[in-house]
C-alpha positions as CSV (number, residue, x, y, z in Angstrom):
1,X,14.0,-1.8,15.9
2,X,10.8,-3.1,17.0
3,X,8.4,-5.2,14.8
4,X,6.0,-2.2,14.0
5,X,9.6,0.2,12.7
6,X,10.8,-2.7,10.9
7,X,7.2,-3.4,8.5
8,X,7.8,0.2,7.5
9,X,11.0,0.5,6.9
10,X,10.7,0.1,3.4
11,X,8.6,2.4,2.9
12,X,9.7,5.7,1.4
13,X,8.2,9.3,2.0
14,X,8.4,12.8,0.6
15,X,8.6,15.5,3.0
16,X,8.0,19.4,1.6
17,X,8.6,21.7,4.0
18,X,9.8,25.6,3.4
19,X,10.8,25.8,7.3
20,X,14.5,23.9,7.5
21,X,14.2,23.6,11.2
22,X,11.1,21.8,11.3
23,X,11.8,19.8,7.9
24,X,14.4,18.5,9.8
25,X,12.6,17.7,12.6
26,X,9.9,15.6,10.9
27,X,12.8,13.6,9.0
28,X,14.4,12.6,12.0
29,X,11.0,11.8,14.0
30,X,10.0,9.8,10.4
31,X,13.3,7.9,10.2
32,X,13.9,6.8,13.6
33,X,10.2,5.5,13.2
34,X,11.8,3.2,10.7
35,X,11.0,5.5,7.3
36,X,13.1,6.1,4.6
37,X,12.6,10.1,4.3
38,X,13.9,12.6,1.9
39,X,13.1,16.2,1.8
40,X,12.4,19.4,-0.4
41,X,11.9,23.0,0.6
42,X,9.9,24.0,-2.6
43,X,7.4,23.5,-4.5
44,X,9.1,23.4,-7.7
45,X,12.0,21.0,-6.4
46,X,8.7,18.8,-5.6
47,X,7.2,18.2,-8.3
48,X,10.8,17.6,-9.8
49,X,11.2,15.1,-6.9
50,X,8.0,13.7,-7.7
51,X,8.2,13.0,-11.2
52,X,11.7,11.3,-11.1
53,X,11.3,8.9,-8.1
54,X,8.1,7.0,-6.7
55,X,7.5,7.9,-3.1
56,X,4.8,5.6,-0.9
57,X,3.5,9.2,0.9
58,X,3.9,12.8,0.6
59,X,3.6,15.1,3.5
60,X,3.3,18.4,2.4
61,X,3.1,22.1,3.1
62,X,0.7,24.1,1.6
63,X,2.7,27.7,2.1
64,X,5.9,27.0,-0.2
65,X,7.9,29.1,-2.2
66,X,7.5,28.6,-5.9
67,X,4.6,26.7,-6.6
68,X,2.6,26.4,-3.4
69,X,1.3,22.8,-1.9
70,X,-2.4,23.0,-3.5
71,X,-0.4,23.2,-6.8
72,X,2.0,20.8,-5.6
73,X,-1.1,18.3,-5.0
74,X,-3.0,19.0,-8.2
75,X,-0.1,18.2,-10.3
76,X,0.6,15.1,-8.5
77,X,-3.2,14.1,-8.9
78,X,-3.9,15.6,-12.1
79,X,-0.6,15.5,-14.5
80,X,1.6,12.6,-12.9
81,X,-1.8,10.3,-11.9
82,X,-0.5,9.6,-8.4
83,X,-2.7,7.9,-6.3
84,X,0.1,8.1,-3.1
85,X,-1.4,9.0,0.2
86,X,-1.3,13.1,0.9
87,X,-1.1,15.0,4.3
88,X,-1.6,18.5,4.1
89,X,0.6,20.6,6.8
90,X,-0.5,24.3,7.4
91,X,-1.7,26.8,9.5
92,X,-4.3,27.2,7.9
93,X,-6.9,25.5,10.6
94,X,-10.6,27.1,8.9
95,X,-12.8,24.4,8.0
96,X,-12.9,26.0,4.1
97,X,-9.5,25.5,4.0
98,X,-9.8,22.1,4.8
99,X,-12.6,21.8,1.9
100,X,-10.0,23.1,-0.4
101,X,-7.1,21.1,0.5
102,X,-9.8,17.7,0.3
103,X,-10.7,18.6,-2.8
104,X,-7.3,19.0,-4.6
105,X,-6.6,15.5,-4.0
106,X,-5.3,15.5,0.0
107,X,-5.9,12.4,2.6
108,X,-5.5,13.6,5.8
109,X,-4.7,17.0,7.0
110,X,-2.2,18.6,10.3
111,X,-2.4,21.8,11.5
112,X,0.8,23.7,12.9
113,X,1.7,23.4,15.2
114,X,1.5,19.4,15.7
115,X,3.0,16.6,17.8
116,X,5.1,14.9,15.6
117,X,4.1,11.7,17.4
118,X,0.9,12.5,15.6
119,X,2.1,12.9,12.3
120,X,3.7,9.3,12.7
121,X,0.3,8.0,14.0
122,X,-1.8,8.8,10.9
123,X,1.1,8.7,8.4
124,X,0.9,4.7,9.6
125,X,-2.7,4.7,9.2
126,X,-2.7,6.0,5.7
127,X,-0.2,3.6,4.6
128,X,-2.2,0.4,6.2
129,X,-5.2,2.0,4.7
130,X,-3.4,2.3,1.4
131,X,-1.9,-1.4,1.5
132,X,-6.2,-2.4,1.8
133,X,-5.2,-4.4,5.1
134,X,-5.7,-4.0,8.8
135,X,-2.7,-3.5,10.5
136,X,0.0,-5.7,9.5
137,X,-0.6,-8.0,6.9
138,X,-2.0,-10.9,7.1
139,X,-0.9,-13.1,3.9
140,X,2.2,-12.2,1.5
141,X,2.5,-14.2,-1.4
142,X,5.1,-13.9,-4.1
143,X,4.8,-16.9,-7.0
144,X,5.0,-20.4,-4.8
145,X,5.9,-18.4,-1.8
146,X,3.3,-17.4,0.3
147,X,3.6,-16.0,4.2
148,X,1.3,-15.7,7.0
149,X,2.9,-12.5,8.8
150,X,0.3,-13.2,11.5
151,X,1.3,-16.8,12.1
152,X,4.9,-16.2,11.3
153,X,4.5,-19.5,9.0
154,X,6.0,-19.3,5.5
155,X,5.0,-21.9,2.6
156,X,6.8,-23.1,-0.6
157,X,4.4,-24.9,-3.1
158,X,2.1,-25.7,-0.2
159,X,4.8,-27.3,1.6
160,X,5.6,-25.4,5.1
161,X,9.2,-24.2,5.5
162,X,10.9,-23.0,9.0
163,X,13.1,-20.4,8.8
164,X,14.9,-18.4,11.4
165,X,13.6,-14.9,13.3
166,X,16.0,-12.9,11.1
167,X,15.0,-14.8,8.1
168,X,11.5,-14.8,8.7
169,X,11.3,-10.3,9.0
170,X,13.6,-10.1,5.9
171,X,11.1,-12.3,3.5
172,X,8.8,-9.8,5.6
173,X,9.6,-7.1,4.1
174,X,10.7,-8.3,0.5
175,X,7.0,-9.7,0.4
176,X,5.7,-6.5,1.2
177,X,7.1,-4.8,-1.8
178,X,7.8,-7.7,-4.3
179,X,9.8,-6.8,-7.0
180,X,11.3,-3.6,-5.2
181,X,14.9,-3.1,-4.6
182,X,15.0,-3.7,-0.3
183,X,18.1,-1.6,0.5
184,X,20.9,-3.1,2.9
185,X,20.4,-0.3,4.9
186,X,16.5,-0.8,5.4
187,X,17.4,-4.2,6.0
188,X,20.0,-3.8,8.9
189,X,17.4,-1.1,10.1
190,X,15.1,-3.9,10.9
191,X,17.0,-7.1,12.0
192,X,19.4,-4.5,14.1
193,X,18.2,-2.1,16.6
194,X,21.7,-0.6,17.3
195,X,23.3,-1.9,14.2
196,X,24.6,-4.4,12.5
197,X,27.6,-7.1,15.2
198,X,30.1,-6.9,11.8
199,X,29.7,-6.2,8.2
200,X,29.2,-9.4,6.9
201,X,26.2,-10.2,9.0
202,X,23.2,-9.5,6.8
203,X,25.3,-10.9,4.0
204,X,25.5,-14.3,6.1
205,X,21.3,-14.0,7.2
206,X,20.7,-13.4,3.9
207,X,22.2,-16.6,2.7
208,X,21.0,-18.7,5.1
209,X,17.2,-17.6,4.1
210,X,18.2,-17.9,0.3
211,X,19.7,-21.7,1.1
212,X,16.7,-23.0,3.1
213,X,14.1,-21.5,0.6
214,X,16.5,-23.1,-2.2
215,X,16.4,-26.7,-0.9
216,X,12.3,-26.1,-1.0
217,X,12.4,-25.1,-4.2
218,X,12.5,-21.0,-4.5
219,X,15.0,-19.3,-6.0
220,X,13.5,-16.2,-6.2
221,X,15.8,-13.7,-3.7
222,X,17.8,-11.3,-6.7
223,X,20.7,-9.5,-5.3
224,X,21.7,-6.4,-6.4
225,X,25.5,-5.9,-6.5
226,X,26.0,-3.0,-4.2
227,X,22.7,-2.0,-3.3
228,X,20.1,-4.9,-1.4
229,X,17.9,-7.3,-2.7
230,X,14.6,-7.6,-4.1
231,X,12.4,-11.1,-4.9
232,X,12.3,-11.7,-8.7
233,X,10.0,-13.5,-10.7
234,X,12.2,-16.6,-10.5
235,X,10.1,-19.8,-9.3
């Protein structure tokens, strides 16, 4: 996975989309870009989706069964007080449709049909934009760790630390979300374009990282038994 996949990869999104064939087809462009995707094919079974887990962007149709997308939207704005970035898909192309969707609550908007290259373009912008930083970020800092992504220089309590290539892009990403579980999968996504040389070998990365940072002081990387790893708010 290349460096732009792997800053993404831990970033979830919510794709609503009555037509199965191309639901399916804008999960698979999404993932392989380094997304973690699910899907719904209602409105209804969004808004459940919605309330009971927190996605980083919604891509949504606005002709849906049940409730349609506008609905979809105002609730999300309106009842659940969901700031997440919003493209609207539809064919729908007038410009007062576009006024509508805006004014619901919407960020960006696709007509059908679309190049799903182009989807993954502004779905990228919308999340930088959303994150308030240029491109990749520049600092991460989580307690006495901080991280220059730009210089690929990491500090504990002002004092610089070197850490390995792996090392480095998994603090990466457990900076970008502090306090969020990071999955093992989205992990292996990122230090392993074509997967992982043997099952133990993001255990043993991860170690290494947790042993340097340790004789600098941080003991902040939490594992979860079974599921990844997240930074706590241990010092």
């Amino acid at each position: 996975m290349d460096r732009d996949s792997a800053y993404y990869s831990a970033y979830s999104i919510l794709v609503v989309e009555d037509d199965a064939a191309l639901a399916g087809n804008v999960r698979t462009a999404l993932t392989l870009s380094g997304f973690l995707v699910d899907a719904v094919y209602d409105g209804n079974m969004a808004i459940h989706a919605l309330a009971d887990r927190k996605f980083d962007l919604l891509v949504l149709d606005i002709g849906l069964p049940g409730k349609d997308g506008l609905q979809v939207l105002a609730h999300l704005r309106d009842t659940l007080n969901s700031r997440i970035p919003v493209i609207l898909l539809t064919a729908r192309g007038s410009l007062e449709d576009k006024k509508v969707g805006f004014t619901v609550g919407a960020d960006d908007y696709l007509t059908k049909p679309f190049a799903l290259q182009e989807l993954v373009y502004r779905i990228k912008a919308l999340l930088r934009r959303a994150d308030n930083r240029p491109g990749f970020l520049v600092e991460l800092c989580h307690g006495t760790l901080r991280m220059s992504v730009r210089n690929q220089q990491v500090w504990v309590d002002g004092k610089q630390v070197h850490l390995p290539k792996k090392g480095m892009l998994i603090l990466e990403l457990l900076l970008t979300h502090p306090g969020r579980l990071i999955s093992r999968a989205s992990l292996e996504r990122a230090l392993w374009k074509d997967g992982p040389p043997n099952s133990d070998a993001l255990r043993s990365q991860v170690h290494i990282l947790r042993r340097i940072l340790a004789e600098h002081g941080y003991a902040g990387i939490e594992t979860v038994s079974g599921s990844g790893w997240r930074l706590s708010d241990a010092k």
